[in-house]
N, CA and C atoms of all chains as a GROMACS GRO file, in nm:
protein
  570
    1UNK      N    1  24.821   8.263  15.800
    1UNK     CA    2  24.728   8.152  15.772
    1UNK      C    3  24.788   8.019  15.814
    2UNK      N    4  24.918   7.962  15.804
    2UNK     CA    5  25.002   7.827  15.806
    2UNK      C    6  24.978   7.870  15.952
    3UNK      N    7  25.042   7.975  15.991
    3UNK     CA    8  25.060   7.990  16.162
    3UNK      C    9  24.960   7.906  16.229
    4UNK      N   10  24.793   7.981  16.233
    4UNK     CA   11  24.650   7.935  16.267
    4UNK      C   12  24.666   7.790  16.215
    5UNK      N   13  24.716   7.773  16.162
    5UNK     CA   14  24.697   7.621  16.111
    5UNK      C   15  24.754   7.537  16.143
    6UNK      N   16  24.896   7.556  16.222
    6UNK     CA   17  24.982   7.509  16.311
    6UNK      C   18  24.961   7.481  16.399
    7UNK      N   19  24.895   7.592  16.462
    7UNK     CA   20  24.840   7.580  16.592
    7UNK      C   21  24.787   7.512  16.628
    8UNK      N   22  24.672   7.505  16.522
    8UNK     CA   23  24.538   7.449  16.551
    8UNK      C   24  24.619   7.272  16.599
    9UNK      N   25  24.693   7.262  16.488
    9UNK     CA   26  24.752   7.127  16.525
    9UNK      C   27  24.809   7.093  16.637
   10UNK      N   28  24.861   7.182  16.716
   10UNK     CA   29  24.886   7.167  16.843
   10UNK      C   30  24.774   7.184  16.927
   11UNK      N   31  24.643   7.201  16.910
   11UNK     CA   32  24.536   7.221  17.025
   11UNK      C   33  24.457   7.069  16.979
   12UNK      N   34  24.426   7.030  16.853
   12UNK     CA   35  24.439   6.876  16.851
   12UNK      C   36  24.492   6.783  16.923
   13UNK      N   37  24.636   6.808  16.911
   13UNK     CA   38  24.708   6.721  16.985
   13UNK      C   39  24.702   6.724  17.212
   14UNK      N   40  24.676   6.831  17.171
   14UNK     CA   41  24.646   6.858  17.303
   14UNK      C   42  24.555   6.803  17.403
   15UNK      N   43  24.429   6.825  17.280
   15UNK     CA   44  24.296   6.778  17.330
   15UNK      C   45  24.311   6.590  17.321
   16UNK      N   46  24.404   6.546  17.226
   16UNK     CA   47  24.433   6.383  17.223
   16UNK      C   48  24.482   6.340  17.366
   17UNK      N   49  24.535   6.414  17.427
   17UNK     CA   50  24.595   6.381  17.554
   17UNK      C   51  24.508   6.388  17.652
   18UNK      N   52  24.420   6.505  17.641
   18UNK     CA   53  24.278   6.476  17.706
   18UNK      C   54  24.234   6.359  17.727
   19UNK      N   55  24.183   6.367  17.596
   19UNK     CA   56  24.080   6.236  17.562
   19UNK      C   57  24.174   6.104  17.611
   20UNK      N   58  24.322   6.095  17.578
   20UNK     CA   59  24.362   5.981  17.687
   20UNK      C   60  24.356   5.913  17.804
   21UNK      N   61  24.305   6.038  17.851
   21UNK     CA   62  24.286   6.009  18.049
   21UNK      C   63  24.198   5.951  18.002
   22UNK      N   64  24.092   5.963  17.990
   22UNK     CA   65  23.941   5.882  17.994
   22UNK      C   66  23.981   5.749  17.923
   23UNK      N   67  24.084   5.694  17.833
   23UNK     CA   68  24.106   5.586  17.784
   23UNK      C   69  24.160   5.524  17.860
   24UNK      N   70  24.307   5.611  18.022
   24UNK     CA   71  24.370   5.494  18.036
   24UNK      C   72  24.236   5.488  18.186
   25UNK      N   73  24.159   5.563  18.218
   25UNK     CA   74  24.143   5.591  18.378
   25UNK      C   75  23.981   5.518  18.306
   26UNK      N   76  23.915   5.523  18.225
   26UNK     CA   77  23.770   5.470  18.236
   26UNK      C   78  23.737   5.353  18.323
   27UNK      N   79  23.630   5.345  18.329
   27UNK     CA   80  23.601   5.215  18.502
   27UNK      C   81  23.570   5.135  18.405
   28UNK      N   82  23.456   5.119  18.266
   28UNK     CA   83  23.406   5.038  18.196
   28UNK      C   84  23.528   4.985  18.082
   29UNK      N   85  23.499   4.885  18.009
   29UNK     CA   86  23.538   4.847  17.856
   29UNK      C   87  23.447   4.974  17.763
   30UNK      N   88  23.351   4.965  17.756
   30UNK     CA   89  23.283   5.095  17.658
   30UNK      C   90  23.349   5.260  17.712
   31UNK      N   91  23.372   5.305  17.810
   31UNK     CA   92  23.372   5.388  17.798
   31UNK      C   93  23.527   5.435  17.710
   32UNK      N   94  23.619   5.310  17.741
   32UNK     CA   95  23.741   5.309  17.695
   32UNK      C   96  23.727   5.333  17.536
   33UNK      N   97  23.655   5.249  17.473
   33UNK     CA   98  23.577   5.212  17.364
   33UNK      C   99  23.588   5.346  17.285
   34UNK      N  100  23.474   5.451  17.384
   34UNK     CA  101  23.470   5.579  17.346
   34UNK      C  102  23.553   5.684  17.291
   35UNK      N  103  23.646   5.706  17.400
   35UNK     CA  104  23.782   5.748  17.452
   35UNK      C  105  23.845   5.719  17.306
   36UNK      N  106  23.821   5.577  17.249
   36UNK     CA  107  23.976   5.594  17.139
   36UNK      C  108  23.880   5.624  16.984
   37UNK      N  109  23.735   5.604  17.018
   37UNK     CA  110  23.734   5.667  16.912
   37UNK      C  111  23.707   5.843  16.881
   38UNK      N  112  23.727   5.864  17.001
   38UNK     CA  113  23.696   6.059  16.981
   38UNK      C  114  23.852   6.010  16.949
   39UNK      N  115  24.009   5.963  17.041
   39UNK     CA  116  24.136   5.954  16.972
   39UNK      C  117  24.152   5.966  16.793
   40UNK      N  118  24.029   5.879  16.750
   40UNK     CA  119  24.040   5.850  16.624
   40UNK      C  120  24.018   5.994  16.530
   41UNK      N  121  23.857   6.046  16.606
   41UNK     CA  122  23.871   6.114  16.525
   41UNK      C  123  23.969   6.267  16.524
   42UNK      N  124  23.999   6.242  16.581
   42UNK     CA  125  24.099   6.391  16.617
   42UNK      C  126  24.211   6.331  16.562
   43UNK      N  127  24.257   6.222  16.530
   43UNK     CA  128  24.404   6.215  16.468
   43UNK      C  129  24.381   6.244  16.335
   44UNK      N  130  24.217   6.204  16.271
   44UNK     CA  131  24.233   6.223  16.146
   44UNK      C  132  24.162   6.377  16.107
   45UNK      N  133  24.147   6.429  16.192
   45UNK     CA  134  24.149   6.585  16.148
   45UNK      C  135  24.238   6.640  16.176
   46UNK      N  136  24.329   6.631  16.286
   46UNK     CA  137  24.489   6.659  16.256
   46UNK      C  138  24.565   6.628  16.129
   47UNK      N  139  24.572   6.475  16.055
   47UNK     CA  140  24.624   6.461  15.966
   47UNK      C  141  24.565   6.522  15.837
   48UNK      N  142  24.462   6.561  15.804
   48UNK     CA  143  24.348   6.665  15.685
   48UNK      C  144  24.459   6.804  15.729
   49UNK      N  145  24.471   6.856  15.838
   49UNK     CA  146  24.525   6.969  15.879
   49UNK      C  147  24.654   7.012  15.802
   50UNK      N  148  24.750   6.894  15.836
   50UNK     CA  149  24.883   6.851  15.811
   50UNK      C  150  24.875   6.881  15.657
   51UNK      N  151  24.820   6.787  15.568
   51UNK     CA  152  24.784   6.764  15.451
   51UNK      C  153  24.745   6.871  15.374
   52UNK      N  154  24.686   6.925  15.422
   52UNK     CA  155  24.628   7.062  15.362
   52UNK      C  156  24.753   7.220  15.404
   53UNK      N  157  24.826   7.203  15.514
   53UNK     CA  158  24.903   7.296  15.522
   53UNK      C  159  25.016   7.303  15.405
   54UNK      N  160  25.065   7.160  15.430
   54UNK     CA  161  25.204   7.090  15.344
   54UNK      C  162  25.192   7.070  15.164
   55UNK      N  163  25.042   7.060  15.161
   55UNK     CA  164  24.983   7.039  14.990
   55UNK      C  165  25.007   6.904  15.003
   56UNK      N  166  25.049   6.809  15.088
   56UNK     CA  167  25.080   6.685  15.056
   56UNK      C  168  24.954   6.614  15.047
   57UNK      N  169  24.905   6.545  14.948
   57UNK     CA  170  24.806   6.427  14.913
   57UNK      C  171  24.758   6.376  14.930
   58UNK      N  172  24.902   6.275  14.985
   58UNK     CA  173  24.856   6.128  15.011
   58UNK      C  174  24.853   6.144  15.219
   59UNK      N  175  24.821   6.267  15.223
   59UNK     CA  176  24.809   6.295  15.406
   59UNK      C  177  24.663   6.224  15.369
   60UNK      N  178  24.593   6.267  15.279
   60UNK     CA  179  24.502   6.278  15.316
   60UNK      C  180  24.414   6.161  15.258
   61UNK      N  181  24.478   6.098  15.159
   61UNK     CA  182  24.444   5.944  15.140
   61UNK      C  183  24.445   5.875  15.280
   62UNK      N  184  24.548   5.897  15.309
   62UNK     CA  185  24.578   5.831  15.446
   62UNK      C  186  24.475   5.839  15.549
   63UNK      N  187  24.445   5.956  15.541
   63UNK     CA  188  24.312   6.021  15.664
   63UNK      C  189  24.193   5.951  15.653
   64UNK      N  190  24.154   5.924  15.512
   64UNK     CA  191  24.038   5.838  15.431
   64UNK      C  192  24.028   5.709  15.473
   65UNK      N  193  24.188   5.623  15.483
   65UNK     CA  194  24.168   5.494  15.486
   65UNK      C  195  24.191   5.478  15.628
   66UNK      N  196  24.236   5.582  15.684
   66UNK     CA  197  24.221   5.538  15.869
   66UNK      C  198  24.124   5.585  15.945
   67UNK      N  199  24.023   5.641  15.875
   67UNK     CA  200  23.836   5.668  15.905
   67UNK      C  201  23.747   5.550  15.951
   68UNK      N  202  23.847   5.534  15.775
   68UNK     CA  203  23.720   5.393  15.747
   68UNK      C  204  23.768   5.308  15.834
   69UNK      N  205  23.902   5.259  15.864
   69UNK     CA  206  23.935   5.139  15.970
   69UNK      C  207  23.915   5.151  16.088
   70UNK      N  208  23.937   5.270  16.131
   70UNK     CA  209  23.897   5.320  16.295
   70UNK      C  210  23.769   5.263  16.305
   71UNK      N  211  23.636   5.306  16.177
   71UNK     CA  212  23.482   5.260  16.194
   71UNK      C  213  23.466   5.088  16.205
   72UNK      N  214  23.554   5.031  16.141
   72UNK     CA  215  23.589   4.906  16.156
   72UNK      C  216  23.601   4.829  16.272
   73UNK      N  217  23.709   4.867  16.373
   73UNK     CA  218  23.760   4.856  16.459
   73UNK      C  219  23.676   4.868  16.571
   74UNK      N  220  23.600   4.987  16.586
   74UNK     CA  221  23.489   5.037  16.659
   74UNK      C  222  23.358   4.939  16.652
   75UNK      N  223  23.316   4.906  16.555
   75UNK     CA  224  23.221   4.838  16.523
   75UNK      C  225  23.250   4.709  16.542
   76UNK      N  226  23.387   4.627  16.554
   76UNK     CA  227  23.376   4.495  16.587
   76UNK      C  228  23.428   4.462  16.753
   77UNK      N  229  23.447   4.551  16.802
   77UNK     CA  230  23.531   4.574  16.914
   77UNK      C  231  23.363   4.570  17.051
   78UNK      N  232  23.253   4.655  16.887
   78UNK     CA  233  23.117   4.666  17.034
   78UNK      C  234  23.036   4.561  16.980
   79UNK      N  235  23.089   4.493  16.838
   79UNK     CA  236  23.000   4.327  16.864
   79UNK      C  237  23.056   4.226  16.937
   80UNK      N  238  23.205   4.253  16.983
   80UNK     CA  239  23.246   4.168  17.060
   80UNK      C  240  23.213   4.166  17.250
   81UNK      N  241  23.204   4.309  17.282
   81UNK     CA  242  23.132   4.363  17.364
   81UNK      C  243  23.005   4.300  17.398
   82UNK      N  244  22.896   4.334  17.313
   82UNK     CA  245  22.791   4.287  17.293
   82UNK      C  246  22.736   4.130  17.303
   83UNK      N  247  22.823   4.014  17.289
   83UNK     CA  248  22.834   3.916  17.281
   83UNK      C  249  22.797   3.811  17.156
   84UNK      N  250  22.793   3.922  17.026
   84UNK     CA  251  22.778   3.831  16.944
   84UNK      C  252  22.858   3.760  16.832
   85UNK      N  253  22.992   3.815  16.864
   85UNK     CA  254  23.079   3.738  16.779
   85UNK      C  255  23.176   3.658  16.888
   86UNK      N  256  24.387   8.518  14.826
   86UNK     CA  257  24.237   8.432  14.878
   86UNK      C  258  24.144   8.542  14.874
   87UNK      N  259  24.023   8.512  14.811
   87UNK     CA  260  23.923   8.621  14.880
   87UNK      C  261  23.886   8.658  15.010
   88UNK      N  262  23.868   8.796  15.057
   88UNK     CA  263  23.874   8.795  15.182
   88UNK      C  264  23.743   8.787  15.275
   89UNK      N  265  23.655   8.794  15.197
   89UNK     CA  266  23.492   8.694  15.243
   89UNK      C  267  23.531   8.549  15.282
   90UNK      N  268  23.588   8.466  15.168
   90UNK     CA  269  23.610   8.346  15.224
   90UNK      C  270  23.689   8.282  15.330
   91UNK      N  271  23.829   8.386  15.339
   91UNK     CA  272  23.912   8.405  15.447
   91UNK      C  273  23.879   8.365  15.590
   92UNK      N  274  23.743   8.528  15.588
   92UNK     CA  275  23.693   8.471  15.711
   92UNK      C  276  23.594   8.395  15.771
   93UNK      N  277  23.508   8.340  15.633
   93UNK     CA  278  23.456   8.226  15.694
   93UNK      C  279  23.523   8.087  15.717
   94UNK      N  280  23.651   8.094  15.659
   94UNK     CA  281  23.722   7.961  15.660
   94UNK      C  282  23.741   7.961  15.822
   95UNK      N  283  23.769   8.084  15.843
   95UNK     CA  284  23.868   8.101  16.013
   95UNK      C  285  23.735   8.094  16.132
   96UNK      N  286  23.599   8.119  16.084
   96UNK     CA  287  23.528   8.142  16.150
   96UNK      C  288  23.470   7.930  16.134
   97UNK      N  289  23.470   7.903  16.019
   97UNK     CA  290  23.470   7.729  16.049
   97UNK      C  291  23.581   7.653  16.106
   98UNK      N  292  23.688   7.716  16.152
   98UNK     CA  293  23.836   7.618  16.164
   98UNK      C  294  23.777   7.650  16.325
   99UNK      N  295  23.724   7.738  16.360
   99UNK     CA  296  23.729   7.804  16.492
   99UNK      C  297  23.595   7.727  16.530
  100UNK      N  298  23.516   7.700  16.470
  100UNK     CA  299  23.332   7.661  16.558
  100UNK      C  300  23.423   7.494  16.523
  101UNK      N  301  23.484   7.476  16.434
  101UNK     CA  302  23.524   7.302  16.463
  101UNK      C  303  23.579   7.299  16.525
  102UNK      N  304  23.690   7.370  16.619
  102UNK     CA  305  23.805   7.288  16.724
  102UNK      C  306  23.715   7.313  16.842
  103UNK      N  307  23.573   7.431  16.834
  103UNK     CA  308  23.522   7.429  16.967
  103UNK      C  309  23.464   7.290  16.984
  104UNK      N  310  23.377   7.248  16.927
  104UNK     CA  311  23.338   7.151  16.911
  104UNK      C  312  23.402   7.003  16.943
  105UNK      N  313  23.580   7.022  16.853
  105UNK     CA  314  23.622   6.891  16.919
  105UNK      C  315  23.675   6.948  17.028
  106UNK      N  316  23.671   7.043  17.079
  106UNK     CA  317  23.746   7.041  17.255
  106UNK      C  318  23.618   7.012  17.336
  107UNK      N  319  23.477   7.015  17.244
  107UNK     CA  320  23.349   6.961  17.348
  107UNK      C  321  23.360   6.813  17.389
  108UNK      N  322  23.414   6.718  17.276
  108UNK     CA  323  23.433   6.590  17.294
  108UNK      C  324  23.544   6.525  17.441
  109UNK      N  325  23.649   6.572  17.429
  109UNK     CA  326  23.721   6.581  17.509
  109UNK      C  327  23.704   6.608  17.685
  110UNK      N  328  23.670   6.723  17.665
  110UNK     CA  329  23.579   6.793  17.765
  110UNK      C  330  23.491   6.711  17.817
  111UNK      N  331  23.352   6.686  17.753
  111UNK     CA  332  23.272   6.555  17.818
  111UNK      C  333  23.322   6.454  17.838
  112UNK      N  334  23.416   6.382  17.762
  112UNK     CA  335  23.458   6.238  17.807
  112UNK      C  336  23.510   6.244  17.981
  113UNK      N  337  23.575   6.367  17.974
  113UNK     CA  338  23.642   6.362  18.101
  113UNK      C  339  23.518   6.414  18.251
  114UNK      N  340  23.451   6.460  18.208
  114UNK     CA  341  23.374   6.585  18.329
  114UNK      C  342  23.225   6.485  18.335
  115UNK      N  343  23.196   6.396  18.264
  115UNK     CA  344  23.052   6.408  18.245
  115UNK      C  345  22.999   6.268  18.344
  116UNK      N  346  22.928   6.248  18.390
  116UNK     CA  347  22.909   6.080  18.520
  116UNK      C  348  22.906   5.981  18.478
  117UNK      N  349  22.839   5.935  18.312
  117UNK     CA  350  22.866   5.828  18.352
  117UNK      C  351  22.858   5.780  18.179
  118UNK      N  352  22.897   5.636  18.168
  118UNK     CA  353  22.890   5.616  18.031
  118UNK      C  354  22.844   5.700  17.896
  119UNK      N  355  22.688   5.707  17.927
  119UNK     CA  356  22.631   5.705  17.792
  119UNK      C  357  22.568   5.889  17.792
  120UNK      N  358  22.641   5.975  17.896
  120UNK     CA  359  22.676   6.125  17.870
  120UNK      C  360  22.803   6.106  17.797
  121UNK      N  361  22.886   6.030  17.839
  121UNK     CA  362  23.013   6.025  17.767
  121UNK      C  363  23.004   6.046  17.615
  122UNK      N  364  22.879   5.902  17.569
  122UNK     CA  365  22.872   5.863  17.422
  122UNK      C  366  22.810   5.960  17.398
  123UNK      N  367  22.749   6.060  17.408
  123UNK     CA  368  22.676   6.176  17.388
  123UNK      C  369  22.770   6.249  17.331
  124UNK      N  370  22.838   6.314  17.435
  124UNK     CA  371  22.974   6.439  17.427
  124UNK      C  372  23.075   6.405  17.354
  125UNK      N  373  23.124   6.217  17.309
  125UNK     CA  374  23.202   6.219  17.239
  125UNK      C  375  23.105   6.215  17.056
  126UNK      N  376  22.970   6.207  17.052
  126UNK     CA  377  22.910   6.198  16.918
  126UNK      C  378  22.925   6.347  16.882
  127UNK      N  379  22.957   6.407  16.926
  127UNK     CA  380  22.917   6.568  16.882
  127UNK      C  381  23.040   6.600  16.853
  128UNK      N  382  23.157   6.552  16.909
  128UNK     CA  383  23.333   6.552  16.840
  128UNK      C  384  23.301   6.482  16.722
  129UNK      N  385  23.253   6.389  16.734
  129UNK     CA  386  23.310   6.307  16.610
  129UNK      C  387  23.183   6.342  16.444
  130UNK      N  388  23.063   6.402  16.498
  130UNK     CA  389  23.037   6.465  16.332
  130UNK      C  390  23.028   6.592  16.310
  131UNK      N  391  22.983   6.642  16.426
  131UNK     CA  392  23.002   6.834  16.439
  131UNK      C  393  23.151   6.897  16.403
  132UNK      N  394  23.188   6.876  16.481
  132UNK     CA  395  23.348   6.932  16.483
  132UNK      C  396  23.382   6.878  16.354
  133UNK      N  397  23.403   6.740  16.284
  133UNK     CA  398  23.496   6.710  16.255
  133UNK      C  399  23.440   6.760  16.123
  134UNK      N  400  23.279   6.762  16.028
  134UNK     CA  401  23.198   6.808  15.974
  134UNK      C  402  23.245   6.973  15.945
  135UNK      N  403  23.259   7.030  16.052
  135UNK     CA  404  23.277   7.176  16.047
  135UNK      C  405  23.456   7.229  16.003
  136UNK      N  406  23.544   7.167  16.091
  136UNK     CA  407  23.662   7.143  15.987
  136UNK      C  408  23.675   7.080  15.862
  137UNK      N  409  23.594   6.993  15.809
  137UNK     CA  410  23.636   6.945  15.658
  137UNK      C  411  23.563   7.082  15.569
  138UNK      N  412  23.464   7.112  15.619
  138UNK     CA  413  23.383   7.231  15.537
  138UNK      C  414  23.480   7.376  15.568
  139UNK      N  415  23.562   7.324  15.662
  139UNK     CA  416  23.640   7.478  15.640
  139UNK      C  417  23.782   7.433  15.542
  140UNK      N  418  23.810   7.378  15.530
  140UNK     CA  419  23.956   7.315  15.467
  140UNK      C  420  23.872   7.238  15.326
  141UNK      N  421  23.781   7.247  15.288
  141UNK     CA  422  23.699   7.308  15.162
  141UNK      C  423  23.696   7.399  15.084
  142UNK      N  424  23.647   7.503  15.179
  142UNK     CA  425  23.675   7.632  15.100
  142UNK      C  426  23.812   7.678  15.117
  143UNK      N  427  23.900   7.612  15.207
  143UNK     CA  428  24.046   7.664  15.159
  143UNK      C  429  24.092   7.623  15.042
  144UNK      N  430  24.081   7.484  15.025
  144UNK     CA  431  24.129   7.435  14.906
  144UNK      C  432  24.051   7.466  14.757
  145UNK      N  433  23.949   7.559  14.735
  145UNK     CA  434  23.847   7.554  14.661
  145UNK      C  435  23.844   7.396  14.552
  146UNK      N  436  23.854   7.424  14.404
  146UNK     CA  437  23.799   7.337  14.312
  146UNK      C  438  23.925   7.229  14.260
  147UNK      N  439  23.978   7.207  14.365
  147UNK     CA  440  24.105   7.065  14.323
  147UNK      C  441  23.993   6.944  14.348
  148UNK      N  442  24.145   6.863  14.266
  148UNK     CA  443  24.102   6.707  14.328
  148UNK      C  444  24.065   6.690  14.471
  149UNK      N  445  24.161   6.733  14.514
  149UNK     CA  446  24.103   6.738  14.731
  149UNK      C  447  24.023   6.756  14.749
  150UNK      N  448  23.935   6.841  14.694
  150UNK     CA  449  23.810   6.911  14.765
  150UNK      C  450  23.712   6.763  14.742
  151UNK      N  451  23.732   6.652  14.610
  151UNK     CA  452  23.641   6.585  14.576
  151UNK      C  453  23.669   6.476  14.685
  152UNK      N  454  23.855   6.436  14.721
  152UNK     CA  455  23.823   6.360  14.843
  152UNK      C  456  23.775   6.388  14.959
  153UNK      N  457  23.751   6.529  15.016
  153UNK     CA  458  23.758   6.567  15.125
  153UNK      C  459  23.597   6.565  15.155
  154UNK      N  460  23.485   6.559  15.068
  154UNK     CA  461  23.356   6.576  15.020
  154UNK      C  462  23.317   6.460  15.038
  155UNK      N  463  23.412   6.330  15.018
  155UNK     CA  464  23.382   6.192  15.009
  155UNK      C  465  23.358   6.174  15.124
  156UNK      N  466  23.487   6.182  15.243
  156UNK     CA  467  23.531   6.174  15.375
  156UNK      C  468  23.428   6.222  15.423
  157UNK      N  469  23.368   6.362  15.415
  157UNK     CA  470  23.246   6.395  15.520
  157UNK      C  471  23.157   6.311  15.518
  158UNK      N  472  23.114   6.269  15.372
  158UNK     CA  473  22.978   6.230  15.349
  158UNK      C  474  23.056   6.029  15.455
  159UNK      N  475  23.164   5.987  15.457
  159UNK     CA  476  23.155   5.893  15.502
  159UNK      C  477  23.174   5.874  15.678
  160UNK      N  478  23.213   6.037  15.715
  160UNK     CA  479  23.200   6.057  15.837
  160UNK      C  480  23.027   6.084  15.905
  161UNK      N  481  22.970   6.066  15.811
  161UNK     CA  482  22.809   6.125  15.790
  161UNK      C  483  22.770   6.029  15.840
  162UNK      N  484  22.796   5.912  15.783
  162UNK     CA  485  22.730   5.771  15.770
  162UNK      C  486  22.774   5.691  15.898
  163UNK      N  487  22.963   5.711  15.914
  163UNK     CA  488  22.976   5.591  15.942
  163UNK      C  489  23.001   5.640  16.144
  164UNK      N  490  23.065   5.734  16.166
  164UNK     CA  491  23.046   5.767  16.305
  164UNK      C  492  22.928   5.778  16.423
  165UNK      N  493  22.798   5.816  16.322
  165UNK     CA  494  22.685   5.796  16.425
  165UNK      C  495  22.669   5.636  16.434
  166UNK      N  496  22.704   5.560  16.342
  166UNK     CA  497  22.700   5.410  16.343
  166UNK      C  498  22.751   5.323  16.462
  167UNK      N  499  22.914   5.358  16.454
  167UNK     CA  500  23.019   5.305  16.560
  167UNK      C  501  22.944   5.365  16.692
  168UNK      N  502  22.928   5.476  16.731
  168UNK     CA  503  22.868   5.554  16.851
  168UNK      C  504  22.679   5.465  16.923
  169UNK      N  505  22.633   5.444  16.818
  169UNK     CA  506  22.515   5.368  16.811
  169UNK      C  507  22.571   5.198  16.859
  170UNK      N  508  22.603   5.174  16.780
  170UNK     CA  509  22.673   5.004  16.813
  170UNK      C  510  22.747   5.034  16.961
  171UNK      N  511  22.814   5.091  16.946
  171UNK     CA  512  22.883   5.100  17.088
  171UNK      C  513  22.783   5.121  17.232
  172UNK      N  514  22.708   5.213  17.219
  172UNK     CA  515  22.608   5.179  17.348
  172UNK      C  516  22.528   5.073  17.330
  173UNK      N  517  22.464   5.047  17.195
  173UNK     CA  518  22.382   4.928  17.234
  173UNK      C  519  22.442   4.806  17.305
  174UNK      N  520  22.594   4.804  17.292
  174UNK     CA  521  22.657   4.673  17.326
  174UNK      C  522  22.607   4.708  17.481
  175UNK      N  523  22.680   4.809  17.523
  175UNK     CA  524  22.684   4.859  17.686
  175UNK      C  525  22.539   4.823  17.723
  176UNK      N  526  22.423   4.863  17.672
  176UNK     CA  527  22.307   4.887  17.735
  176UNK      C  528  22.273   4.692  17.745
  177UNK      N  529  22.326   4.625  17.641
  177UNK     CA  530  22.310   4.492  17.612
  177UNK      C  531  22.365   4.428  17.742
  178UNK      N  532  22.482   4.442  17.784
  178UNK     CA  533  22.571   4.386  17.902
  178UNK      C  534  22.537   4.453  18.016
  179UNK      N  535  22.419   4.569  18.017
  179UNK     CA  536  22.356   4.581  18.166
  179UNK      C  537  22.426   4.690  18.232
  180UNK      N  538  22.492   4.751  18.151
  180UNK     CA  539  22.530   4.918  18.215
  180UNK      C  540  22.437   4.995  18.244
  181UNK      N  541  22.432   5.045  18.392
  181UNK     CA  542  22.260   5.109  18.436
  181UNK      C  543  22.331   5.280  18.396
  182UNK      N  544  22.205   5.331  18.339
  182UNK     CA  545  22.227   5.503  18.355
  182UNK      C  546  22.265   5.558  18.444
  183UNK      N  547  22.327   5.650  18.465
  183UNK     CA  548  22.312   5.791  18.606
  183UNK      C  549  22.216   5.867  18.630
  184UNK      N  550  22.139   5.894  18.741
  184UNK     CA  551  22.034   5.938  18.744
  184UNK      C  552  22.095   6.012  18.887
  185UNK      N  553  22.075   6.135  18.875
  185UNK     CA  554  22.055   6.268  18.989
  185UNK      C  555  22.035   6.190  19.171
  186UNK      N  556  22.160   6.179  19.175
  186UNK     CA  557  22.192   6.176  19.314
  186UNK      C  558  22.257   6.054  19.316
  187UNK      N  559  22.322   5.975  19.233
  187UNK     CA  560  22.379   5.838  19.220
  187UNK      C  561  22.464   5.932  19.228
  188UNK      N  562  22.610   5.812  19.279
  188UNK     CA  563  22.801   5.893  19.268
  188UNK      C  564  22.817   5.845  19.139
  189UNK      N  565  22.957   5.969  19.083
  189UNK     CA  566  22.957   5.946  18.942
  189UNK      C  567  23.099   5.868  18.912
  190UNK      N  568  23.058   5.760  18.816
  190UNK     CA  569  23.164   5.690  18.808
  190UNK      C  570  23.269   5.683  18.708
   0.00000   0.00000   0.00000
């Protein structure tokens, strides 16, 4: 069971490196945009992963409060985009 | 562990990483922006939706399960949001679609 669960963390991480090309190689600002938030969400289902293998906790406090900031980040990054801030 | 739940845990750990390797996958293969924002919306509530519901029933009736319940329901809300804001900006600043026989950029 830990094994599969290990793994899995390494095919996460894998797929993060993916999803990098399209962050450093995108032609646009949005598509870059995109790119870090699929980054986002794959770091924080890696870290739920982590958290849940280890029993550790506060992985997953952690996972909670870097959701919500990633949505943050995302959201002021495409009103700045947008031209209204 | 029960072994009903076993394998539906393995059978959700497995339909979620397909899912986020769909995100990935499109960002890179697909022509043009807003296929992108497509292929990366389906990483970010499918997949990620389908792993918290499997690492649910792993953990059954702890405290975790009540944060982990929170997290979906705020991955519910708040990812189709960012994904939404994010093209409207693009479509706002005049990013034209791909349409069948344009080069893909």
């Amino acid at each position: 069971m830990t094994d599969a669960m290990l793994l899995s963390v390494v095919v996460l991480a894998a797929l993060i490196v993916l999803a990098m090309v399209r962050l450093f190689a995108g032609p646009t600002a949005p598509d870059r945009v995109v790119a870090l938030d699929a980054v986002n969400t794959l770091t924080v289902a890696a870290m739920i992963l982590l958290g849940v293998v280890y029993q550790q906790i506060i992985f997953i406090d952690v996972a909670i409060v870097y959701a919500l900031l990633s949505f943050v980040g995302t959201l002021y990054i495409a009103k700045y985009l947008g031209g209204e801030i | 562990m029960n072994p009903v739940i076993e394998v539906l845990f393995f059978v959700l750990i497995a339909l979620g990483l397909f899912f986020m390797f769909i995100g990935p996958l499109g960002l890179i293969r697909m022509p043009d922006f807003y296929t992108r924002a497509h292929a990366s919306g389906k990483c970010d509530s499918l997949g990620e939706g389908l792993l918290l519901l499997g690492f649910i029933l792993y953990e059954g009736f702890t405290f975790n399960m009540v944060k982990l319940v929170f997290l979906i329901l705020f991955i519910y809300i708040l990812t189709p949001t960012a994904t939404y804001a994010i093209v409207r900006a693009a479509y706002v600043i005049g990013l034209k679609p791909w349409k069948v026989g344009d080069e893909r950029r």
